[in-house]
TORSEZA-806426 format. One line per 2 residues: number of its first residue (from 1); for each residue z, y, x of N, C-alpha, C, O. Coordinates in pm, whole numbers, m for minus. Atoms other than C-alpha are relative to their C-alpha. Layout:
N
NUM) Z/Y/X/Z/Y/X/Z/Y/X/Z/Y/X  ...
//
This chain:
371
1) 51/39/m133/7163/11472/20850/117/m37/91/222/27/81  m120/26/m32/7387/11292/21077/m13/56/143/m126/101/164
3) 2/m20/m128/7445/11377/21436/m36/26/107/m15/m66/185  105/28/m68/7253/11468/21658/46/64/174/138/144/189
5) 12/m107/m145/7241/11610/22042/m54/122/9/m7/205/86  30/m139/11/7067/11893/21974/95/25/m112/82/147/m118
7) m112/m75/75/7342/11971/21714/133/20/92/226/101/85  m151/17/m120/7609/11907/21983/m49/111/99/28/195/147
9) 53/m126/m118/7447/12141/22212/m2/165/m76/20/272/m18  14/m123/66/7399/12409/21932/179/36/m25/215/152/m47
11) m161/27/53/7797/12350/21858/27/51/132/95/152/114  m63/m20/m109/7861/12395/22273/m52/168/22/19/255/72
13) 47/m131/m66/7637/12712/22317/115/100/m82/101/209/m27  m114/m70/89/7914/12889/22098/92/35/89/143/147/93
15) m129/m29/m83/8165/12845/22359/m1/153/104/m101/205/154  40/m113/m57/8258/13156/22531/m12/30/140/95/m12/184
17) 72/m31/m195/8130/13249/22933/152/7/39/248/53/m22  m185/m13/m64/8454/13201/23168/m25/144/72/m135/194/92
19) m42/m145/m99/8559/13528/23363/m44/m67/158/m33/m186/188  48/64/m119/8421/13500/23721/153/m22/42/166/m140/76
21) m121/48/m65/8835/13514/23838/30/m148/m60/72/m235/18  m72/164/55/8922/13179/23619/m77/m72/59/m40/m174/116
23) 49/145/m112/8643/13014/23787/44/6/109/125/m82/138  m74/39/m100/8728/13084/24100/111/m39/35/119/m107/137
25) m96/61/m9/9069/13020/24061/m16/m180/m38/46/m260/33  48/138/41/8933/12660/23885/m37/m65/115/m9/m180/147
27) 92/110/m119/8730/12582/24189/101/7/127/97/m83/211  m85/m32/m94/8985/12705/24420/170/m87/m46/268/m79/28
29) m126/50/7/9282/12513/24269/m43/m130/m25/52/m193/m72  46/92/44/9063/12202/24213/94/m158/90/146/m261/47
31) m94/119/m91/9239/11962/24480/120/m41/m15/171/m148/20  m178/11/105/9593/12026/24290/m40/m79/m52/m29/m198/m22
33) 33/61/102/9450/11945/24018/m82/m136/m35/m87/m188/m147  21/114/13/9296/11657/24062/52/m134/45/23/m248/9
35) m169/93/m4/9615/11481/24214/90/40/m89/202/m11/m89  m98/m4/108/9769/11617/23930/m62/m107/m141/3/m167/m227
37) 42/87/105/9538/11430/23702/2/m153/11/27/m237/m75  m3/177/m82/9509/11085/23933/95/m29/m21/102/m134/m86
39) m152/47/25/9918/11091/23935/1/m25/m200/38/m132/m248  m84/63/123/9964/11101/23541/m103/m97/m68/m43/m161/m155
41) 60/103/7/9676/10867/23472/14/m91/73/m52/m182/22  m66/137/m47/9817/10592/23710/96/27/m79/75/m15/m193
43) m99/65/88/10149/10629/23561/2/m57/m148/104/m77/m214  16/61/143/10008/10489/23230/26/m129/m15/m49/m149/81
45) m41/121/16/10113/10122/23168/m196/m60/m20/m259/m147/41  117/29/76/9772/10100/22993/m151/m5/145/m248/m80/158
47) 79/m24/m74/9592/10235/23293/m134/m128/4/m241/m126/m57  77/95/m51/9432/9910/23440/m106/m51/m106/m224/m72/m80
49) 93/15/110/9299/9824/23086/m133/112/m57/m249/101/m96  119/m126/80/9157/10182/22974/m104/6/129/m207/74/125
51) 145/m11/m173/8929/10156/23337/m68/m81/13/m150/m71/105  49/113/6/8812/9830/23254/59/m126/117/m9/m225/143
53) 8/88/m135/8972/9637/23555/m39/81/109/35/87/206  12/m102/m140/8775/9906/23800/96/10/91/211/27/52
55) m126/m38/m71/8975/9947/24074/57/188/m26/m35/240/m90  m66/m99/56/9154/10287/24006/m66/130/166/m22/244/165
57) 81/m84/m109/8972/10487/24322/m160/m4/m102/m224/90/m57  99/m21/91/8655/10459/24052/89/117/m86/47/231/m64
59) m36/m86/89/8856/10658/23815/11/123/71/m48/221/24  m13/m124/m108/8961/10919/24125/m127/33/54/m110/149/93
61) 156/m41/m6/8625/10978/24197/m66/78/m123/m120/188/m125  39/m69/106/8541/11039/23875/74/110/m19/10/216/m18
63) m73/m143/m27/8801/11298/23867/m55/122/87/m59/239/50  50/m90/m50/8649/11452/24142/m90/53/m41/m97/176/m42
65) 120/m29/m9/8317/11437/24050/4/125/m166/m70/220/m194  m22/m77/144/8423/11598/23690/60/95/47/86/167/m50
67) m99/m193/m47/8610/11919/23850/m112/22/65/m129/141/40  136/m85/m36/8242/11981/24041/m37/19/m85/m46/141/m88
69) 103/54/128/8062/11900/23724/86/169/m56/50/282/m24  m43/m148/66/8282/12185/23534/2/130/93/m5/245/49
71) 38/m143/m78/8256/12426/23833/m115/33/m2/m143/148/28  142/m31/6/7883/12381/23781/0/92/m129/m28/212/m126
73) 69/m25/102/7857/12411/23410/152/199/m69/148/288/m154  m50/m154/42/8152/12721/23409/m71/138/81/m77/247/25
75) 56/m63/m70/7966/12892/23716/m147/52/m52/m180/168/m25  76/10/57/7655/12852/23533/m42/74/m140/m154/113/m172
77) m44/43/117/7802/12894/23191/m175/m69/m119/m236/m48/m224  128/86/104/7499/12668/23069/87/m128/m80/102/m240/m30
79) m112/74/90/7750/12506/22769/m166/m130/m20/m129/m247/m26  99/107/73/7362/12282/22670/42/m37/137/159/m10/111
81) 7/104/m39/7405/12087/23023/143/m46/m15/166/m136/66  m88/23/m27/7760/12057/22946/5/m128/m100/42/m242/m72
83) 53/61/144/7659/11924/22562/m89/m117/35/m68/m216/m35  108/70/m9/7364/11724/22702/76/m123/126/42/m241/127
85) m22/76/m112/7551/11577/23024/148/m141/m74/160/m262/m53  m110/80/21/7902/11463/22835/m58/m156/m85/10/m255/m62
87) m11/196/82/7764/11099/22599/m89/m2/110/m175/56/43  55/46/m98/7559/11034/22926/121/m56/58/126/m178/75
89) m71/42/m53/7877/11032/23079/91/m94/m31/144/m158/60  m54/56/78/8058/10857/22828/m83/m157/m19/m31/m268/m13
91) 101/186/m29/7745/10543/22816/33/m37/120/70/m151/146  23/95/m157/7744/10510/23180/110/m42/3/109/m162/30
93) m108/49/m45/8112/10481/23203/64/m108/m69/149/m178/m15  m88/105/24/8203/10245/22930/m166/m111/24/m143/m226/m14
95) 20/131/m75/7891/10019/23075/53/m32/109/m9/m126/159  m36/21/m75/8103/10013/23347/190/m96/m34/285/m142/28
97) m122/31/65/8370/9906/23127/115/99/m63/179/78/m166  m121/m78/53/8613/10161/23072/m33/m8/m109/m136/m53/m159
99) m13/m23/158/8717/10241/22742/m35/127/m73/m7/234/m19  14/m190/46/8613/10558/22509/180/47/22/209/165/43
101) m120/m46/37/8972/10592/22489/78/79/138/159/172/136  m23/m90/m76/9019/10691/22811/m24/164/15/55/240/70
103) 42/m130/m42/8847/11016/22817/95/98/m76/127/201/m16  m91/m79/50/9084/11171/22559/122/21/71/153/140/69
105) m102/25/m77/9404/11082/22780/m82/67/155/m15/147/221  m7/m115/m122/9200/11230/23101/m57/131/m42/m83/211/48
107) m37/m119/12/9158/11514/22928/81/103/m87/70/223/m116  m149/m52/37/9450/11596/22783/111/44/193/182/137/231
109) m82/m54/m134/9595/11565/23171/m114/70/49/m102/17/159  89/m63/m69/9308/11759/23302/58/157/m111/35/253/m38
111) m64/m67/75/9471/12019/23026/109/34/58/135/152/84  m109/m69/m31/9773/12013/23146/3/70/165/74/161/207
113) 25/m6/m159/9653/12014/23536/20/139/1/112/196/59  43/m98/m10/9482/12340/23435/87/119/m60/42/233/m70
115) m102/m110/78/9799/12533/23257/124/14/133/185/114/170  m91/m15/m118/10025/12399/23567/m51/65/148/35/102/228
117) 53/m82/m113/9787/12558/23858/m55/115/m8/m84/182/92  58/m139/9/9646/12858/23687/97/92/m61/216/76/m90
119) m60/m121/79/9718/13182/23534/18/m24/m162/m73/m86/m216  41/43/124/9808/13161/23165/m127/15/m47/m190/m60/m121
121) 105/m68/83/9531/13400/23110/m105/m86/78/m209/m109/15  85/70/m82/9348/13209/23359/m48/m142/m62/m165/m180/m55
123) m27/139/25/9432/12853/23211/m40/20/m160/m44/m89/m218  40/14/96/9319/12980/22864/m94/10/m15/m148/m39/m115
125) 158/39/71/8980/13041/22899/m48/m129/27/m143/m182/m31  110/89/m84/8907/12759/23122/41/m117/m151/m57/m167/m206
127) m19/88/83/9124/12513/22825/m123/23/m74/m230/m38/m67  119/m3/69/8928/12675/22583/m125/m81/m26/m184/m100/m132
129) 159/132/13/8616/12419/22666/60/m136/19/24/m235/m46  m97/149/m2/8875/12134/22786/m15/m11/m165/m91/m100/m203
131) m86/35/115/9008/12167/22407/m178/m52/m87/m197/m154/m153  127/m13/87/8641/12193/22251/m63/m208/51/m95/m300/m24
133) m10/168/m83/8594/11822/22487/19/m63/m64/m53/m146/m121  m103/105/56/8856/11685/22358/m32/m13/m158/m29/m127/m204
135) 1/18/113/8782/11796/21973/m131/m74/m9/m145/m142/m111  146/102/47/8401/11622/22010/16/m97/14/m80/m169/m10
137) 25/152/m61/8559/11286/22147/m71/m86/m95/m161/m161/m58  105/111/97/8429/11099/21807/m131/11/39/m197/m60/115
139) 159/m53/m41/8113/11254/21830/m75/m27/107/m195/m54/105  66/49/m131/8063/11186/22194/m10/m155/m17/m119/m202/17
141) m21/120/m18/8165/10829/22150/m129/m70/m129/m184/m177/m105  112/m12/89/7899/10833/21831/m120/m60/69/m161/m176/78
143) 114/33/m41/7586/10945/22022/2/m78/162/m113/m81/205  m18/46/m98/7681/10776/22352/19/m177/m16/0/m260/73
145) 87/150/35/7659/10422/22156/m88/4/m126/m99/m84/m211  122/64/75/7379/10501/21960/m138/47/62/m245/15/10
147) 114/m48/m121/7136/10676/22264/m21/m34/135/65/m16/222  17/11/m121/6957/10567/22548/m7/150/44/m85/219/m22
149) 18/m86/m101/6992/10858/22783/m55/m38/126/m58/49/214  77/10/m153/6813/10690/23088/m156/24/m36/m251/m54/m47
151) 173/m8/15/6492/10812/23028/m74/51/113/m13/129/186  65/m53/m80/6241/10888/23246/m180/33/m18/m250/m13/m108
153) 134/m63/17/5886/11066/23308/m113/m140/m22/m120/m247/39  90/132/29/5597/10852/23138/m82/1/150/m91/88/236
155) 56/38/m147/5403/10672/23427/m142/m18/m82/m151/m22/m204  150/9/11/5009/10636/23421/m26/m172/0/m9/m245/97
157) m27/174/m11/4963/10249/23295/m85/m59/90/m66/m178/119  74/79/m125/4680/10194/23579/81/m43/87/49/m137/160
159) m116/21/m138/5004/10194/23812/85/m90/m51/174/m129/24  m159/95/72/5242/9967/23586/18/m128/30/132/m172/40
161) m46/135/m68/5210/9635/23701/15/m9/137/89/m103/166  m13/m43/m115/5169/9769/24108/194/42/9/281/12/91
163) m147/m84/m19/5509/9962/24026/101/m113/m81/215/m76/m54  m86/105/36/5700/9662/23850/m12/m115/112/77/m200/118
165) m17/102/m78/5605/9441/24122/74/37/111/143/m44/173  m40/m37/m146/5705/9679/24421/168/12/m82/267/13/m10
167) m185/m14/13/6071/9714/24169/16/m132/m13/133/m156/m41  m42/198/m48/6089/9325/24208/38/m33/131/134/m103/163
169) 6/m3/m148/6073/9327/24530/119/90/42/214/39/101  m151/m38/m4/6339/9593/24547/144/m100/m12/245/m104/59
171) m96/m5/65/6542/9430/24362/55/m133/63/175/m152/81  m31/149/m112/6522/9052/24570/54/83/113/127/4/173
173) m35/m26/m132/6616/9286/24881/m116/m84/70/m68/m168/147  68/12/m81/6331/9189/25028/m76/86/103/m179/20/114
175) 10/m101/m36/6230/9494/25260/m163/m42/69/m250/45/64  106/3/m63/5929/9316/25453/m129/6/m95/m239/46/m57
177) 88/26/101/5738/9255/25140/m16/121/m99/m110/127/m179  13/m143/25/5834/9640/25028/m106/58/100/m189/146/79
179) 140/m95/m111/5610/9728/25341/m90/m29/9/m188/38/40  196/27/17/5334/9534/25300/m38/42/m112/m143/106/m111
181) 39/m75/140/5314/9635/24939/m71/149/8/m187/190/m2  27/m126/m63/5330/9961/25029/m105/38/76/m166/138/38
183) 117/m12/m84/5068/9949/25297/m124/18/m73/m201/114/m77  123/19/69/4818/9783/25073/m28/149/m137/m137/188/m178
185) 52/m80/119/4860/10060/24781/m63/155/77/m146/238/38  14/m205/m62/4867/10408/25044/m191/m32/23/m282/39/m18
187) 123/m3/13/4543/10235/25141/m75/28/m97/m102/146/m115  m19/27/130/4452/10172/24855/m102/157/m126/m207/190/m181
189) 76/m131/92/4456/10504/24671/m45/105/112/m147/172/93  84/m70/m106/4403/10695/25010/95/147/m77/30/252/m80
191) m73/m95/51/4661/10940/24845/189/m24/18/250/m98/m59  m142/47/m4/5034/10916/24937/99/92/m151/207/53/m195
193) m32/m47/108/5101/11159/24636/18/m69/m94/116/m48/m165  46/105/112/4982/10878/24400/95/m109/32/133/m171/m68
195) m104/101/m68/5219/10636/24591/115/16/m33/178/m61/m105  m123/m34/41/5520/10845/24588/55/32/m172/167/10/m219
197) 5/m56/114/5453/10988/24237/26/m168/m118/106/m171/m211  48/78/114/5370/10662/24034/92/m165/40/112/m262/m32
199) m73/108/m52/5567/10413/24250/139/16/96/229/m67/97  m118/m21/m68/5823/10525/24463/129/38/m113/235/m20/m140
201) m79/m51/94/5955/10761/24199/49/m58/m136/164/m38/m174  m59/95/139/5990/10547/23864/31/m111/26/40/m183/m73
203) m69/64/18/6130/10280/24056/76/62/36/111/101/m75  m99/m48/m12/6386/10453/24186/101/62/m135/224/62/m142
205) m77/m12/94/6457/10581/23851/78/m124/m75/196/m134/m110  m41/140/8/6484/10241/23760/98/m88/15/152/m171/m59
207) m103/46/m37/6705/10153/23969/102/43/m6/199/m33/m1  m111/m58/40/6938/10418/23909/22/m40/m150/132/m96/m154
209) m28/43/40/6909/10339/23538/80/m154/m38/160/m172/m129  m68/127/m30/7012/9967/23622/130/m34/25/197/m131/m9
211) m155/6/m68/7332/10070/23810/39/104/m132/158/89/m161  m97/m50/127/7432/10278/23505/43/m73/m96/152/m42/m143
213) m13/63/110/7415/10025/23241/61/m116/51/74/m205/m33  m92/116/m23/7623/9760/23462/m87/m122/12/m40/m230/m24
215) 65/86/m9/7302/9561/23549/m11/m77/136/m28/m193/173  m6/m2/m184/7316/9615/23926/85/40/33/132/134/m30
217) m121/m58/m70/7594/9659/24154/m19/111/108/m123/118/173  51/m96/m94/7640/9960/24375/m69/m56/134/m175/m10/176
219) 50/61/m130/7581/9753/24693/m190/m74/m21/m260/m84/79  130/15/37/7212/9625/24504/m64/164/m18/m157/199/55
221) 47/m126/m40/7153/10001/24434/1/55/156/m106/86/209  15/m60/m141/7238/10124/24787/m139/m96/100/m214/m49/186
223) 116/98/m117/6989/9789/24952/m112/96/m68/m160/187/m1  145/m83/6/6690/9947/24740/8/112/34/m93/162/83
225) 64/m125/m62/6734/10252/24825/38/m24/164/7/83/215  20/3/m123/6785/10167/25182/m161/m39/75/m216/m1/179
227) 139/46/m37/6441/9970/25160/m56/88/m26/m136/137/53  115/m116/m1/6290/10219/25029/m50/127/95/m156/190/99
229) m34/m83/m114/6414/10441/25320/m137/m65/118/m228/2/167  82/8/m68/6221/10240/25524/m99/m17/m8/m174/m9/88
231) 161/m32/m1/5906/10212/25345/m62/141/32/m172/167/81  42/m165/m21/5903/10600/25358/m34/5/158/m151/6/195
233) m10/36/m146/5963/10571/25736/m153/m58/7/m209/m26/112  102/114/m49/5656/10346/25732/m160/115/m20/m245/154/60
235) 126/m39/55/5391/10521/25509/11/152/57/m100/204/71  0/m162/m30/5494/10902/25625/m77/m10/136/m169/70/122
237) 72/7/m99/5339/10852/25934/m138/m1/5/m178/28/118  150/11/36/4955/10814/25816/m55/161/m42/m54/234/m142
239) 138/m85/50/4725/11062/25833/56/150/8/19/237/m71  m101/m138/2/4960/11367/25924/m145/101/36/m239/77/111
241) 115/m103/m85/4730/11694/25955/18/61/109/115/124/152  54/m49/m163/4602/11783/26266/m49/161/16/m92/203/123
243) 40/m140/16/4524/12171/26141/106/88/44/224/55/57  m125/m23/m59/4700/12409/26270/95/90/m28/69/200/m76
245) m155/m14/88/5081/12466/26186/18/111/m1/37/163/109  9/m140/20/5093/12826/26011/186/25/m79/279/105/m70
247) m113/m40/88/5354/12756/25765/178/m70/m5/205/m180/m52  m129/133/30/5732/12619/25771/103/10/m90/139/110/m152
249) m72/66/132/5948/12460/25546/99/m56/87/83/m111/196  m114/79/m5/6312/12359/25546/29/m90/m115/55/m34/m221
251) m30/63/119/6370/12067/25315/165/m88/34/197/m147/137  m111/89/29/6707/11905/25225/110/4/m114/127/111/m172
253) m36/1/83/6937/11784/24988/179/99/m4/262/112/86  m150/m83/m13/7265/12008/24879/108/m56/11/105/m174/m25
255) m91/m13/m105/7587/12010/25041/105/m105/m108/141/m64/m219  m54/108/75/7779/11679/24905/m107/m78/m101/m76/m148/m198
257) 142/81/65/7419/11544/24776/m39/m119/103/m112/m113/202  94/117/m66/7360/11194/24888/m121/m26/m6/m184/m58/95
259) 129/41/94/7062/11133/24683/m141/98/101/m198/205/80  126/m73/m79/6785/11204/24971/m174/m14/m34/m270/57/m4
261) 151/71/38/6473/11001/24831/m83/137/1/m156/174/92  95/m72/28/6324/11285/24671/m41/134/122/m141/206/130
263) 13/m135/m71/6389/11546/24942/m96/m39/130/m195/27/161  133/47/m69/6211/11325/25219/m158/m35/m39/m252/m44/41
265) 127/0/55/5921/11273/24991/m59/134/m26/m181/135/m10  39/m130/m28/5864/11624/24966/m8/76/133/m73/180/137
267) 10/m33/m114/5927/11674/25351/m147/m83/59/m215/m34/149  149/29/m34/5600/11436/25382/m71/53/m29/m152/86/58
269) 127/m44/93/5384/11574/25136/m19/122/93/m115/116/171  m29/m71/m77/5465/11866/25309/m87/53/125/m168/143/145
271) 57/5/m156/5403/11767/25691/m179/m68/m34/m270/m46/45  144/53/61/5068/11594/25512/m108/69/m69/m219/33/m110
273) 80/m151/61/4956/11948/25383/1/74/136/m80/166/150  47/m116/m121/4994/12106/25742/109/85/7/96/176/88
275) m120/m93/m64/5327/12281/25751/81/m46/63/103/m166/43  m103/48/m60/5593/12260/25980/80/m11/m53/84/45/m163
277) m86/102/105/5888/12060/25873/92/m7/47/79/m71/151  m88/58/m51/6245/12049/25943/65/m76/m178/76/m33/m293
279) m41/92/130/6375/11772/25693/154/m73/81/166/m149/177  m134/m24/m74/6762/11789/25756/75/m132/m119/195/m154/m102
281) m60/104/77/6858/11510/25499/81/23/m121/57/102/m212  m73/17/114/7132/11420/25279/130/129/63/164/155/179
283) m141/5/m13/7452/11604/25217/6/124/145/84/111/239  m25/m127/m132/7395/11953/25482/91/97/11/56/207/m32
285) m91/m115/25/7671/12157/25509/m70/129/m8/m181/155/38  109/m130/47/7601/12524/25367/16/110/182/m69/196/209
287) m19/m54/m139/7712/12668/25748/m95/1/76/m166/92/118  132/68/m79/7487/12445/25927/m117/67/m64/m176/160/m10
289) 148/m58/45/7178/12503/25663/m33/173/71/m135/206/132  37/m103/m44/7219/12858/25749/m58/71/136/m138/161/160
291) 50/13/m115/7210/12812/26089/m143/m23/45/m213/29/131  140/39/m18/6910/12658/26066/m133/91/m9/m235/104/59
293) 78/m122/81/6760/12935/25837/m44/45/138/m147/6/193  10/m126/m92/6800/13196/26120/m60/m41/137/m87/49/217
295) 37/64/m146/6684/12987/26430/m147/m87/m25/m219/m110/72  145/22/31/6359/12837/26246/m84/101/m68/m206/94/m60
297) 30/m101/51/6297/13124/26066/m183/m42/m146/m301/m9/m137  96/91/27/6104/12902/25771/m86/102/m156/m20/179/m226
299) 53/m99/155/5857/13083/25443/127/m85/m103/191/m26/m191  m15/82/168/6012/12810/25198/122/m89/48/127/m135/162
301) m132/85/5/6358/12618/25152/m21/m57/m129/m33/3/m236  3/97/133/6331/12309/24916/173/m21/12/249/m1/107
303) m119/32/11/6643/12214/24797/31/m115/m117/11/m104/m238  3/120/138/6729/11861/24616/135/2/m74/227/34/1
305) m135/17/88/7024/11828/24372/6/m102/m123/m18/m70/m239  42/122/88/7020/11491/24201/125/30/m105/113/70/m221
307) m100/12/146/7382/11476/24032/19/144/m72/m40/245/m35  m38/m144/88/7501/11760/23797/148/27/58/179/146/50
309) m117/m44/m107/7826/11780/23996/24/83/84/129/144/101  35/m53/m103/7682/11926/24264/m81/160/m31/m96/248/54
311) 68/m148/72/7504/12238/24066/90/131/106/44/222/174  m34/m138/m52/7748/12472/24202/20/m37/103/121/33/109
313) 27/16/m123/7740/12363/24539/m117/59/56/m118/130/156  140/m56/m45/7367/12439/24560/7/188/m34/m53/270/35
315) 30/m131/m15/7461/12804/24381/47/75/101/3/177/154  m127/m42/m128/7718/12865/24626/m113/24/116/m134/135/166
317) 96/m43/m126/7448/12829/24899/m125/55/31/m163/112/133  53/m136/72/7204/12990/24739/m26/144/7/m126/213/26
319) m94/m114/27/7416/13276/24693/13/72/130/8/194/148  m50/m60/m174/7502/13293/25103/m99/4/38/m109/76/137
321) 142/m34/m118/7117/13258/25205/m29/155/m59/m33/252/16  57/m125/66/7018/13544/24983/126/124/42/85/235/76
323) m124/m130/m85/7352/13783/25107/m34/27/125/26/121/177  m3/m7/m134/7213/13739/25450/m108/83/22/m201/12/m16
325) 42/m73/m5/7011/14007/25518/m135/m27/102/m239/33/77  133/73/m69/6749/13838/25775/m49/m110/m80/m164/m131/m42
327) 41/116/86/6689/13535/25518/m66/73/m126/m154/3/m175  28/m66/127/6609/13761/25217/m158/m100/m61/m197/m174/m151
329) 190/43/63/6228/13667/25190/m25/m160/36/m139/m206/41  m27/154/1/6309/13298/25241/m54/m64/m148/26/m24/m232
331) 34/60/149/6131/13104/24889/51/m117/m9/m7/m212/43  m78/117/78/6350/12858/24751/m23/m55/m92/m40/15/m192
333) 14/96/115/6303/12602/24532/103/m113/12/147/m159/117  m105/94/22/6544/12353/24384/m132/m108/m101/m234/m103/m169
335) 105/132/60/6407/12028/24279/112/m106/m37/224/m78/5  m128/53/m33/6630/11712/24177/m16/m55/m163/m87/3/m245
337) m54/30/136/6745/11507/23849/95/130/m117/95/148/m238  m100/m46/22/7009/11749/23823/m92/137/m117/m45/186/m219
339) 46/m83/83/6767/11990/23671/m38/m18/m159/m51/65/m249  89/52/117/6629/11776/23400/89/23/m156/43/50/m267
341) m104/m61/143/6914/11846/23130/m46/129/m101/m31/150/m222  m9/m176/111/6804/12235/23041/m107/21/98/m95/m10/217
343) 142/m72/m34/6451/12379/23123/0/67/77/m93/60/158  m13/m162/m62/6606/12747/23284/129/m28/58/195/75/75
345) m89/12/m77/6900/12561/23468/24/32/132/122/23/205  m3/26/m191/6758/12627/23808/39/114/m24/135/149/44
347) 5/m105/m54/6720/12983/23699/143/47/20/163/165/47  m147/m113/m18/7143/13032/23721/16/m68/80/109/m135/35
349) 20/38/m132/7115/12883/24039/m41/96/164/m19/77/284  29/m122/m108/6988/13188/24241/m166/m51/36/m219/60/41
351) 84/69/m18/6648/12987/24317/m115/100/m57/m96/167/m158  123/m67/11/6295/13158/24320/m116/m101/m123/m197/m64/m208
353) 46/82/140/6178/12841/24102/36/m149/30/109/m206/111  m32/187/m15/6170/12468/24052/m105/m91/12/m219/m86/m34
355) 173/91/32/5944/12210/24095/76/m156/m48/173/m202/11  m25/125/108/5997/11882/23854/m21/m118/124/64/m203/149
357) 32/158/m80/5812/11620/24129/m90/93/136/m83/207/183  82/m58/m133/5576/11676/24417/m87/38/m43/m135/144/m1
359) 144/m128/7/5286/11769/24260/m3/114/m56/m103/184/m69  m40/m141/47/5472/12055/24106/22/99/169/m32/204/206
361) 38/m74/m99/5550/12143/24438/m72/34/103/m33/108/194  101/1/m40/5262/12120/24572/m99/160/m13/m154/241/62
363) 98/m146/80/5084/12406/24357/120/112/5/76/225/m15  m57/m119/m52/5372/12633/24432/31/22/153/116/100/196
365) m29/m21/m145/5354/12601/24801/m160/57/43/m171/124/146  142/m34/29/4960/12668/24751/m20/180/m27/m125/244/m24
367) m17/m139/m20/5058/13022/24726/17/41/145/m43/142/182  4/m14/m159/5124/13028/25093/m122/m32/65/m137/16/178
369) 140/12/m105/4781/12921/25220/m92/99/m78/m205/122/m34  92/m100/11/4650/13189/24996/29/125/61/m56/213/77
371) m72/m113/m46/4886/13438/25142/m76/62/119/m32/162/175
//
């Protein structure tokens, strides 16, 4: 039998749990280290070639975003999203051009980053999974050109030509012809659930698959989701309930999380079920959120987390609502792409549960009007 992802994942769960001091020293020496990795990857002659042309601030990004990504999956120690996330990362990046060949060379200096800013004993567990990286590069480079990884949740085919026309329309940047669309379907089904669920949501996946595979440019990803910003804007406004406001909800996405779509679509559904609503956006610092906690004083905190980067950002804050001794009975839920890798990812998250889409969270907020 040849190769598989679930064998790569059975191969990662092996690896052994970091010590809570090496992570924190990891996450705490991460800003060295990732000008230690940017400096000896420019000085390569080769550089400009192994990046595809990219300008070289793509590669420093990626740096960054890969020292969250391992503070998630060591904080975590969930080795299957580490197994499941790396030939994702490896497709998207050489449709972007780079080369497989890069990833061995940044992590070999991401190796050495981590022996020159830590403790030996420190710098050996964390290698330890660097080295295990580095020994799957065939393997990654394998199933990463022979698997689509953009997959997404099957859609209901009554909606499939409605939802290919409104991602056409995306995709011209046409925004006025996103709102009449829009109009005609909320009517339509007389359900904004059915709207967001069957059309909002699988194009957007859409469109994120698009910009992975080098079909669309970031500036075509950012217009649709800007239009789409304002169809939300458009249709959230219909039909808000008029019953009266028992229950509230804080919704927003975690702290260096751009990716707001899903968290305002759950702040409607939401205000469209009758609870009060503060919907604080993209990207909330964990200070601020808290602030918020204690001065709205809300039953339920949604929380979105699209990339896998960001994982330990959300445990981190998490971690500080639940230490706070007036927030305790606060119900959290994490929602988000970021979950979709591993089934029980939310649960090393600190999180009371998860909900997949809106109508998952729907039926766990349905516990509160029985309350």
């Amino acid at each position: 039998m040849g190769l598989t992802l679930d064998s790569l994942v059975t191969h990662a769960q092996q690896l052994p749990q970091i010590p809570v001091a090496a992570i924190s020293a990891y996450h705490q020496h991460t800003p060295a280290m990732c000008a230690a990795v940017d400096a000896a990857l420019s000085r390569r002659e080769d550089i400009n070639t192994l990046v595809g042309n990219n300008p070289l601030q793509v590669m420093y990004d990626n740096h960054k975003h890969h020292a969250a990504f391992m503070s998630s999956v060591f904080s975590t120690a969930n080795y299957e999203l580490l197994a499941r996330t790396l030939p994702w990362v490896y497709q998207v990046y050489s449709n972007k051009k780079f080369l497989f060949d890069y990833f061995p060379y940044e992590l070999e200096a991401w190796i050495d980053a981590v022996r020159s800013n830590l403790t030996p004993e420190a710098a050996e567990n964390i290698c330890t999974v660097y080295r295990w990286m580095l020994s799957r590069h065939e393997d990654l480079v394998t199933l990463a050109s022979g698997t689509d990884y953009s997959t997404q949740p099957p859609l209901d085919p009554q909606w499939l030509t409605q939802k290919n026309n409104f991602l056409n329309v995306l995709l011209e940047g046409d925004h006025r012809e996103a709102v009449r669309l829009s109009e005609i379907m909320v009517r339509s089904s007389g359900d904004l659930e059915d709207f967001y669920l069957n059309i909002v949501q699988p194009c957007m996946y859409e469109i994120g698959i698009l910009w992975e595979r080098g079909f669309i440019s970031v500036a075509q990803e950012h217009l649709a989701s800007s239009i789409v910003s304002r169809v939300l804007a458009g249709v959230s406004m219909v039909d808000i309930s008029t019953e009266p406001l028992k229950n509230r909800a804080v919704i927003t996405a975690a702290p260096d999380e751009f990716h707001e779509t899903g968290a305002w679509m759950v702040s409607d559904m939401l205000e469209h079920d009758g609870w009060q609503v503060r919907y604080l956006g993209a990207n909330t610092p964990a200070e601020d959120l808290i602030q918020m906690l204690k001065s709205f004083h809300p039953h339920l905190l949604a929380l979105s987390v699209t990339m896998p980067f960001n994982l330990y950002k959300a445990q981190e804050v998490i971690r500080s609502i639940k230490s706070e001794s007036g927030l305790k009975d606060i119900y959290i839920v994490v929602g988000g792409n970021a979950f979709s890798q591993s089934k029980d990812l939310w649960r090393t998250t600190g999180a009371d549960a998860w909900a997949a889409n809106i109508h998952d969270l729907r039926n766990i907020t349905a516990r509160f009007d029985r309350a």
